[in-house]
Backbone as CSV, one residue per row, in Angstrom:
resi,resn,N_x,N_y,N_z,CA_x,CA_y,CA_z,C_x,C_y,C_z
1,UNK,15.330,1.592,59.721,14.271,1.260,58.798,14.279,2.154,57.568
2,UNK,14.704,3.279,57.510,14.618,4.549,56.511,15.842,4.906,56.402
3,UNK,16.078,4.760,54.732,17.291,5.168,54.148,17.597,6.371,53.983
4,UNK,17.122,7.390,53.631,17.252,8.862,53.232,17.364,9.278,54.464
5,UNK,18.069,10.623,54.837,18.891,11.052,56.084,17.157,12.038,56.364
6,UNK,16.434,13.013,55.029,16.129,14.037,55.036,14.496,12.717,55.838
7,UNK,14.348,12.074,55.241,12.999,11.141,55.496,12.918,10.902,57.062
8,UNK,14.581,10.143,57.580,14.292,10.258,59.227,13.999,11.171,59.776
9,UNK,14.327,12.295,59.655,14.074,13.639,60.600,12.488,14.144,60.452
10,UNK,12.289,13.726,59.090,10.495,14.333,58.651,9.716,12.842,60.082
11,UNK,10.566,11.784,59.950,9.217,10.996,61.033,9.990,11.217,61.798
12,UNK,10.923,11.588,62.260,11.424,11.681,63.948,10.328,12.868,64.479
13,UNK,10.655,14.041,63.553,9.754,15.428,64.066,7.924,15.053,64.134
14,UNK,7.687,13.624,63.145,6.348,13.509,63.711,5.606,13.247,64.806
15,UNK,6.814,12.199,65.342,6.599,11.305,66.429,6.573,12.568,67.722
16,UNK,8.057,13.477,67.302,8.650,13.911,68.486,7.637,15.159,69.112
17,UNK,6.981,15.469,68.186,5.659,17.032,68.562,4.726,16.323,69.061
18,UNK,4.378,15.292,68.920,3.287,14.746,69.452,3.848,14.088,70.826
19,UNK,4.771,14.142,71.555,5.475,12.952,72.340,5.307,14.160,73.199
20,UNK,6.133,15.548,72.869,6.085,17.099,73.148,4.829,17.118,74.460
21,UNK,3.462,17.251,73.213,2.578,17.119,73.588,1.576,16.432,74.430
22,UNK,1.821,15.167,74.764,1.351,14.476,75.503,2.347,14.230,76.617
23,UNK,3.554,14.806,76.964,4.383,14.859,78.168,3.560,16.171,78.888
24,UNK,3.070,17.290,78.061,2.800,17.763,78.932,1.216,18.085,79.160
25,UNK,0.573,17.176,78.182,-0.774,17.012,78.773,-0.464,16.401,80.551
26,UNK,0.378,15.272,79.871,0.588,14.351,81.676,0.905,15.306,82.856
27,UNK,1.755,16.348,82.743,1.846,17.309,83.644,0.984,18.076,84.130
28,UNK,-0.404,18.276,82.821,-1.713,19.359,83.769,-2.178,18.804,84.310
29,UNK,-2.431,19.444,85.533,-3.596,19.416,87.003,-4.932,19.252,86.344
30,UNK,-5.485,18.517,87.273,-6.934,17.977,86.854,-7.227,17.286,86.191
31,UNK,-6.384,16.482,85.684,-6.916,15.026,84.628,-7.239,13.812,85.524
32,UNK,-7.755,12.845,85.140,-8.578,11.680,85.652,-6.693,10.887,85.489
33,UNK,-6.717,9.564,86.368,-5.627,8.743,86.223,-5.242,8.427,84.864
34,UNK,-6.763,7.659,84.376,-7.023,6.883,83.624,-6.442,7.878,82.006
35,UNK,-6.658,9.508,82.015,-6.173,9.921,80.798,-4.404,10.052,80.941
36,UNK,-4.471,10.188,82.214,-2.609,10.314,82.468,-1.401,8.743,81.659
37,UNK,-2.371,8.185,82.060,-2.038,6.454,81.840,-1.923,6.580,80.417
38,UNK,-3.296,6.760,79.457,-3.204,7.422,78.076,-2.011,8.213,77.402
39,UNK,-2.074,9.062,78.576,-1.057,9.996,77.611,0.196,9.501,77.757
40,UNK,0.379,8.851,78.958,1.671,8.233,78.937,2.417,7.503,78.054
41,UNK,1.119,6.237,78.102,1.723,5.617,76.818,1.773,5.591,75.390
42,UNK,0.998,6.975,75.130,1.027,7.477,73.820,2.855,8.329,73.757
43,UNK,2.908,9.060,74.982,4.356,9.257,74.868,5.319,8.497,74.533
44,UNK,5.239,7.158,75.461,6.081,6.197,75.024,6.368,5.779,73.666
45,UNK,5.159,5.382,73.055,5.236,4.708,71.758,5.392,6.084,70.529
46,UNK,5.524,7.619,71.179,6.048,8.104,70.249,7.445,8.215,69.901
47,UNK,7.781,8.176,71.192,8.655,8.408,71.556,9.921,7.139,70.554
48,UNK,9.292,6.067,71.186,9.941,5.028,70.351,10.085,4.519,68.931
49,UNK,8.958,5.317,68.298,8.611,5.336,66.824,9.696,6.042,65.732
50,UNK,9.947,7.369,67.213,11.243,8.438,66.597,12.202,7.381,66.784
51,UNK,12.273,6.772,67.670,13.915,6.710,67.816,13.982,4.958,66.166
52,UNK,12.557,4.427,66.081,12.707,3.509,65.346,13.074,3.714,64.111
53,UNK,13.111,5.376,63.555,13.287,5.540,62.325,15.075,5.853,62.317
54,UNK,15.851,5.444,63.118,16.833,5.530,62.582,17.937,4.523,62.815
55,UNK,18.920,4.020,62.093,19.735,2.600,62.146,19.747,2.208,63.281
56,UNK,20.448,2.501,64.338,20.734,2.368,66.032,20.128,2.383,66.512
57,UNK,18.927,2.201,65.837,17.668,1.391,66.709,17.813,-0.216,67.010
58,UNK,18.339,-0.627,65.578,18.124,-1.915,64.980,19.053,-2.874,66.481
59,UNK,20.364,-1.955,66.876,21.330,-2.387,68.295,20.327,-2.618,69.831
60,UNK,19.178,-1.914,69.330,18.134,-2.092,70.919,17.532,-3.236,71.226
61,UNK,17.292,-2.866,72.659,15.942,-4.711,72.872,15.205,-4.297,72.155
62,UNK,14.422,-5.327,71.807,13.319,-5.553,70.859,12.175,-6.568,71.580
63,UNK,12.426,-6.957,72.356,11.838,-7.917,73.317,10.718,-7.912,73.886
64,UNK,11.654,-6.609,75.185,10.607,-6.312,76.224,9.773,-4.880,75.726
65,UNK,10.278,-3.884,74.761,8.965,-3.236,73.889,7.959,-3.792,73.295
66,UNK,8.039,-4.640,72.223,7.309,-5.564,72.016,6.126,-6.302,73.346
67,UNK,6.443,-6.643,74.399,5.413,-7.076,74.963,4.999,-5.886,75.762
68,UNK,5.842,-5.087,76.008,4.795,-3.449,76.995,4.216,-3.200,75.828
69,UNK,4.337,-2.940,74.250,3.020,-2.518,73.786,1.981,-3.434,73.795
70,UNK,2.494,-4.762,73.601,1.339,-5.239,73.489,0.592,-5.785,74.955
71,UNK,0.800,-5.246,76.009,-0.063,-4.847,77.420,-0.517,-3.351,76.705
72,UNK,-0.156,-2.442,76.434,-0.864,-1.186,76.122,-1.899,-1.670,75.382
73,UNK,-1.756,-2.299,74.362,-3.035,-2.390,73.793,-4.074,-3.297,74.912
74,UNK,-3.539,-4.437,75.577,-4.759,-4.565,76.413,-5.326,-3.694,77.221
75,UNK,-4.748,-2.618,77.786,-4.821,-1.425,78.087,-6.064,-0.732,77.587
76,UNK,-5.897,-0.306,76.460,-6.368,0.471,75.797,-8.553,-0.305,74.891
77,UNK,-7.815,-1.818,74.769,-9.171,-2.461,74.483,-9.646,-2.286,75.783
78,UNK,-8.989,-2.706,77.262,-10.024,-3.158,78.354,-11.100,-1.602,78.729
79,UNK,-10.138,-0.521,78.279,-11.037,0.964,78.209,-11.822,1.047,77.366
80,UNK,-11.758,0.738,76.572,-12.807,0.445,75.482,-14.579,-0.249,75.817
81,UNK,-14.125,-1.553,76.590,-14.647,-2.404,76.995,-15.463,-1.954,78.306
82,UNK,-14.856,-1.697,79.340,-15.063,-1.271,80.756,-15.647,0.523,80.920
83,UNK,-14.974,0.868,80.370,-14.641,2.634,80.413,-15.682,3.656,79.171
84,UNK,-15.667,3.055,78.309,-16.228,3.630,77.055,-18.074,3.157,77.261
85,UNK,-19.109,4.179,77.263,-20.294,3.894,77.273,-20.931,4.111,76.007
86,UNK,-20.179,5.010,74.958,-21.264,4.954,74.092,-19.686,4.335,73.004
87,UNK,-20.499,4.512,71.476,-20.021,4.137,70.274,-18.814,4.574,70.352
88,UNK,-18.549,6.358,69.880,-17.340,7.061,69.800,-16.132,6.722,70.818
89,UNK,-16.303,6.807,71.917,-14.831,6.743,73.085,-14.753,5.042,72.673
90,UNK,-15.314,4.182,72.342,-14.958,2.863,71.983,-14.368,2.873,70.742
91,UNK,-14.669,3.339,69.758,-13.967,3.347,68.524,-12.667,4.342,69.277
92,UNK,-12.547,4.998,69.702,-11.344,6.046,70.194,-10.402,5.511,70.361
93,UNK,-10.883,4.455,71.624,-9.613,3.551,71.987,-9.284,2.419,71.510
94,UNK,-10.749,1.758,70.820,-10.064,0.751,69.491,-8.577,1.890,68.767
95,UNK,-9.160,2.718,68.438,-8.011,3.031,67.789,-6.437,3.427,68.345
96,UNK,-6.661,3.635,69.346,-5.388,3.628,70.142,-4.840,2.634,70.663
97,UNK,-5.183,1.761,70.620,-5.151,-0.001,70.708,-4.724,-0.419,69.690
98,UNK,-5.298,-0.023,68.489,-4.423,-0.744,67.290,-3.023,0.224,67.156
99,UNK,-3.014,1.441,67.239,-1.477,2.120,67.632,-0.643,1.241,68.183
100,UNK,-0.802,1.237,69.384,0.400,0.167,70.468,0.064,-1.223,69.775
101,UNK,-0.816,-1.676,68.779,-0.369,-3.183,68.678,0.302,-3.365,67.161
102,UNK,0.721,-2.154,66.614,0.919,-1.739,65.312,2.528,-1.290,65.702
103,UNK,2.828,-0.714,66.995,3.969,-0.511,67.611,4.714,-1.576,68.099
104,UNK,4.011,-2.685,68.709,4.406,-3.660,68.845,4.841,-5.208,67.607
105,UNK,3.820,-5.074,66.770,4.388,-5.698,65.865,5.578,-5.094,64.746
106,UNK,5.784,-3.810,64.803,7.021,-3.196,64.485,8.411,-3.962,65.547
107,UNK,8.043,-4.014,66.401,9.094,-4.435,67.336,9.659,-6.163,67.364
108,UNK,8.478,-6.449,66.628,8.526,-8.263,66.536,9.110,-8.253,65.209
109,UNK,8.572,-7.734,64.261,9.880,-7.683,63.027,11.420,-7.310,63.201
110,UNK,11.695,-6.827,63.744,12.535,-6.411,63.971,13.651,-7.238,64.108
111,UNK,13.132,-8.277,65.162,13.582,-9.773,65.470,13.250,-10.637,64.930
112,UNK,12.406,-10.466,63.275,12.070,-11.468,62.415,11.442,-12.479,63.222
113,UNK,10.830,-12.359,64.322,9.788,-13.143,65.652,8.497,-13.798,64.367
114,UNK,7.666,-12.913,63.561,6.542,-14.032,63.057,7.195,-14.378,61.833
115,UNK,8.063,-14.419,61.654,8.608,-14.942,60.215,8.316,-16.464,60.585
116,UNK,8.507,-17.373,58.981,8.817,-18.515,59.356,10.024,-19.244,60.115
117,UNK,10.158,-19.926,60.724,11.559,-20.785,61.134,12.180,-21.414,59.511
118,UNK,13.428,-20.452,59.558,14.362,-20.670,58.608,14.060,-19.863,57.364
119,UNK,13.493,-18.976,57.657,13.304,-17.718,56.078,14.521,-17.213,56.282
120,UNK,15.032,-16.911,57.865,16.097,-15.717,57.073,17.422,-16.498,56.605
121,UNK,17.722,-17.769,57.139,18.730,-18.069,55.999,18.227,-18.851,54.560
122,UNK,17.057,-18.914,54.206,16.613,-18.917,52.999,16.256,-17.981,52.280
123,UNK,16.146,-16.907,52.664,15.349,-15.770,51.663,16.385,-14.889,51.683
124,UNK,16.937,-14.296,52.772,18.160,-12.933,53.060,19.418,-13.389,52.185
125,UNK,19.920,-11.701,51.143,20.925,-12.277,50.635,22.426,-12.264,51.611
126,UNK,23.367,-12.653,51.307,24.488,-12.567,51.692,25.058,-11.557,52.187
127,UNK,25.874,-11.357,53.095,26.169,-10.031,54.076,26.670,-9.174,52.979
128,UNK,27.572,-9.803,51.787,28.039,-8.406,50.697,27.343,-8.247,50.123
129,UNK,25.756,-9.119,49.655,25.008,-8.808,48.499,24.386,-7.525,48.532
130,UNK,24.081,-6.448,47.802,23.270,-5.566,48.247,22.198,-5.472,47.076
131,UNK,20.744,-5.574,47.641,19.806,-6.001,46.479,18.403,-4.602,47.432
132,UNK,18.436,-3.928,45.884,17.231,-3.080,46.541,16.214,-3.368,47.280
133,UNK,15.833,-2.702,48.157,14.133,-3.158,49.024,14.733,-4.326,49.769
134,UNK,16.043,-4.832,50.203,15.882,-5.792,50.987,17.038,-5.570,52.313
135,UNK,16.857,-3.964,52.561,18.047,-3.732,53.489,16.869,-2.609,54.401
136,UNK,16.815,-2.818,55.478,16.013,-2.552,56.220,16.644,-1.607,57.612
137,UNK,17.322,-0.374,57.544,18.547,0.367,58.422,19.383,-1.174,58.642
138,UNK,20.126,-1.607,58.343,21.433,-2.152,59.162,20.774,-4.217,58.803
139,UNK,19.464,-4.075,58.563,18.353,-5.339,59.241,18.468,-5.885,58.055
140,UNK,18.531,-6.852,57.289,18.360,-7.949,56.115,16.678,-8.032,56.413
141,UNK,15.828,-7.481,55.733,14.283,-7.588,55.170,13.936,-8.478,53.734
142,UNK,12.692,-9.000,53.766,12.546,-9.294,52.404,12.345,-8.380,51.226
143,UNK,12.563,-8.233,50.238,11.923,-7.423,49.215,10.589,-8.142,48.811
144,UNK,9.517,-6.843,48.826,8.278,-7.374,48.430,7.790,-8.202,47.795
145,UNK,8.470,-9.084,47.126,7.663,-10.467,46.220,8.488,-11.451,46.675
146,UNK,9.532,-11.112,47.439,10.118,-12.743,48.282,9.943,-12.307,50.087
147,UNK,8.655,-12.027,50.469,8.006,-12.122,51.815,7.255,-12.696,51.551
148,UNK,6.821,-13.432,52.829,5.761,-14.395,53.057,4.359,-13.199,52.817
149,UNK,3.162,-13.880,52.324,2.146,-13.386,51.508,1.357,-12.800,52.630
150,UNK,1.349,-13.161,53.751,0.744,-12.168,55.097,1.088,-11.299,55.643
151,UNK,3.065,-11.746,55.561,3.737,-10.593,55.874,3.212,-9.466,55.479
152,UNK,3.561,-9.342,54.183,3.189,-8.363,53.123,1.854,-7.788,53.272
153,UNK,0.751,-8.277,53.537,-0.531,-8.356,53.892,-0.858,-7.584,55.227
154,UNK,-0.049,-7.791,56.202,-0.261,-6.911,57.140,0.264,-5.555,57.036
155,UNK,1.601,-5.690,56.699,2.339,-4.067,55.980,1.222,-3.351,55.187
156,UNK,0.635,-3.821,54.328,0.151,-3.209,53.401,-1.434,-2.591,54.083
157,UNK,-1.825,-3.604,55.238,-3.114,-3.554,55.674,-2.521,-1.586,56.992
158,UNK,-1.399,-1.905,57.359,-0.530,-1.175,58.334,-0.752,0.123,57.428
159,UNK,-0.552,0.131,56.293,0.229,1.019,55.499,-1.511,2.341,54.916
160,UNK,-2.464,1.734,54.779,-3.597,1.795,54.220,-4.272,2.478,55.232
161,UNK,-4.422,1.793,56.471,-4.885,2.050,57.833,-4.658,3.502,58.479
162,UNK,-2.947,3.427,58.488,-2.718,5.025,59.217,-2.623,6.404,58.156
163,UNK,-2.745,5.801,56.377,-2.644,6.563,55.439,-4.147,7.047,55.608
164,UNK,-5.078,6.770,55.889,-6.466,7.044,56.137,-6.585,7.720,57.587
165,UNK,-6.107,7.099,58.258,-6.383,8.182,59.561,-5.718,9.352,59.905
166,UNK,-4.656,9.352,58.920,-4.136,10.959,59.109,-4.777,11.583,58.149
167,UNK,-5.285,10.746,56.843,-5.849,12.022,56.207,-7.639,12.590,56.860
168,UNK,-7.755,11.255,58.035,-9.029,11.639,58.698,-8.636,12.223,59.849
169,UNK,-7.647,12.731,60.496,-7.466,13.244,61.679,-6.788,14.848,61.033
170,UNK,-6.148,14.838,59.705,-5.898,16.081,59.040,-7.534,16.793,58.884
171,UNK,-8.225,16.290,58.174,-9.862,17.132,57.823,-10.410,17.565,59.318
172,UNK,-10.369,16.791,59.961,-10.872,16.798,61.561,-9.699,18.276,61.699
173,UNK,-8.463,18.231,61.940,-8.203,19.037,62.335,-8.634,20.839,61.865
174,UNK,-8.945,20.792,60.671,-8.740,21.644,59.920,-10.585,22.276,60.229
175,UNK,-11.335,21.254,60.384,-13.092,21.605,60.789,-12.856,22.128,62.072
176,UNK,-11.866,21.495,62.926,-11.851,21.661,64.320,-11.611,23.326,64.434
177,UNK,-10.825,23.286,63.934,-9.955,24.522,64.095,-10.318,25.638,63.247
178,UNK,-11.596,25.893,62.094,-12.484,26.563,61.928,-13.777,27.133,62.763
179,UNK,-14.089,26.108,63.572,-14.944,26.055,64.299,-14.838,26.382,65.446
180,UNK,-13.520,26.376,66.367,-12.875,26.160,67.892,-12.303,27.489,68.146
181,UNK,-13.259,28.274,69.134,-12.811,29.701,69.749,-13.019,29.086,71.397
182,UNK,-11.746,30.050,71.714,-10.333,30.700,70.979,-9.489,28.930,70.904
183,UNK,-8.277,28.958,70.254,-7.600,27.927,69.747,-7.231,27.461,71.100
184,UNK,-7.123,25.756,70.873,-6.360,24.962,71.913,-5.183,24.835,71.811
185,UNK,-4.707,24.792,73.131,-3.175,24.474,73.426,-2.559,23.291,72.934
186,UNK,-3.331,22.764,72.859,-2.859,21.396,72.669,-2.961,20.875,70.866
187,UNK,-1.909,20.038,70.640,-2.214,19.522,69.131,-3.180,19.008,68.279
188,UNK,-3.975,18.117,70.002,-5.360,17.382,69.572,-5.302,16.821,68.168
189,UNK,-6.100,16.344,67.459,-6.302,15.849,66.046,-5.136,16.386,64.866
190,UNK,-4.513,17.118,64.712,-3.392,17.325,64.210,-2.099,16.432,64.834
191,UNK,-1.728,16.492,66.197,-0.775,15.613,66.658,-1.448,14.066,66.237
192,UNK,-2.459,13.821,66.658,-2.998,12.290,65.919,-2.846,11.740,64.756
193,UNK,-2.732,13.444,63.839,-2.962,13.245,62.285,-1.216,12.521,61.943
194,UNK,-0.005,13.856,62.837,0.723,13.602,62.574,1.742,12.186,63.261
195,UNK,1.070,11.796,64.081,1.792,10.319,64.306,1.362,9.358,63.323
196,UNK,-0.040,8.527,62.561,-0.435,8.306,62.024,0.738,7.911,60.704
197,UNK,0.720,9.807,59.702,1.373,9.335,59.049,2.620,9.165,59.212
198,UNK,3.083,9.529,59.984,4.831,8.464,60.643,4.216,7.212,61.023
199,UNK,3.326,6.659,60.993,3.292,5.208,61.071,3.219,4.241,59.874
200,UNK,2.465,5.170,59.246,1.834,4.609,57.628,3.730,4.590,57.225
201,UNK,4.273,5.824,57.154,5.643,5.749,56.468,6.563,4.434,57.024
202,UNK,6.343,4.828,58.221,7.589,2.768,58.588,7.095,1.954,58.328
203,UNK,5.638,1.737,58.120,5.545,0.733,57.240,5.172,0.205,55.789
204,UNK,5.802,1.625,55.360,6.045,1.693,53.918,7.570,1.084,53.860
205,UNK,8.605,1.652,54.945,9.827,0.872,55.116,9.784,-0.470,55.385
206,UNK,8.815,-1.032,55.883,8.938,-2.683,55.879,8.424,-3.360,54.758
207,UNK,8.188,-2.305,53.797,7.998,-3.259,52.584,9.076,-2.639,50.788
208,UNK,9.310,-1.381,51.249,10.109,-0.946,50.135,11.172,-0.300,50.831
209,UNK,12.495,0.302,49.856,13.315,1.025,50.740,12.840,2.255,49.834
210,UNK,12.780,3.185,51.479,13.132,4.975,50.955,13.760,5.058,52.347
C-alpha cells in the first residue's frame, strides 16, 4: 500500500508497539476472559496492519481476514450492547468495533470485493502504464477522481476518523500522564493514539500514493 521504504517502517513500528503491548497485557494474571478476547484481537489486527503496509502483503489471503474482522467487530458491538452499562465502555467498544471493521474493509479492497463488477478492467491502466496515485504496493488502485464517489467517501470518511482519534487519544495521553502516579506499564491511550494514526495513514494510501 505505501511507497516510501522510510513511511513503511514509521506504520509498521505503529502497529508493532501496540501489538508488543497487548500480547502482553494477554499474558497478565487476573484479567476477566472477556478483556483477554480484547486484547487478542486488538493484537491480531495490529499485527496485520504492520504486515499490510508492505508489498507482500498484496501475495496474502485476503478472504478469510476480511471475515475474522468482520466477526471481531460483531464481537466488539455485541460488548457494547450486552457488556457495557453506562455511556463511556459503549462508546469504547463502538470504537473498537469500528477498528476491526475499518481492518476488514482494508482487506476487501484489497480484492477490489466492493468495487463495481468490471471497474478494474475499465478504470486500471495497463500492466506497463505507470500513472501516479494509481499503484497501490504491487495492486492497480484508482487515482482519486477515477474511483467510484463512495469509494472515495469512505477513504476519506476512514482517513478523518482515525486522524481525530489519535489526535484525541494523543491529548488523553499527555492529561493522563500528568495526572497518573506513579506511571503505567502499559501504553494505554498512547498505544491507541498510535495505531489510529497508522490507520488514518493506509488510508491515506488508498486514496493517494506516498
Amino acid at each position: 500500500m505505501i511507497q516510501h521504504l522510510m513511511l513503511r517502517w514509521v506504520v509498521t513500528g505503529l502497529f508493532a508497539l501496540p501489538a508488543v503491548d497487548c500480547g502482553l497485557a494477554i499474558i497478565r494474571k487476573g484479567r476477566p476472559w472477556t478483556s483477554v478476547v480484547g486484547h487478542g484481537l486488538h493484537f491480531v489486527m495490529a499485527v496485520a496492519m504492520a504486515v499490510m503496509a508492505w508489498p507482500w502483503s498484496m501475495q496474502l489471503p485476503t478472504t478469510g481476514p476480511a471475515v475474522f474482522f468482520l466477526l471481531a467487530t460483531a464481537w466488539f458491538v455485541t460488548m457494547a450492547v450486552v457488556a457495557a452499562q453506562t455511556a463511556v465502555p459503549r462508546v469504547w467498544y463502538g470504537y473498537h468495533s469500528l477498528m476491526m471493521l475499518a481492518t476488514a474493509w482494508m482487506y476487501a479492497i484489497m480484492n477490489g470485493y466492493p468495487l463495481p463488477i468490471g471497474w478494474s478492467t475499465q478504470h486500471h491502466p495497463q500492466p506497463d502504464t505507470s500513472v501516479p496515485g494509481m499503484d497501490m504496493a504491487g495492486m492497480k488502485m484508482p487515482a482519486t477522481g477515477s474511483s467510484p464517489t463512495w469509494f472515495s467517501a469512505v477513504n476519506w470518511i476512514g482517513i478523518v476518523t482515525f486522524a481525530l482519534a489519535a489526535a484525541f487519544f494523543t491529548g488523553r495521553h499527555f492529561i493522563e500522564r500528568k495526572h497518573q502516579a506513579p506511571p503505567s506499564k502499559s501504553l494505554g491511550t498512547l498505544g491507541q493514539a498510535m495505531m489510529a494514526a497508522g490507520m488514518a495513514i493506509l488510508f491515506v494510501a488508498t486514496l493517494f500514493r506516498i
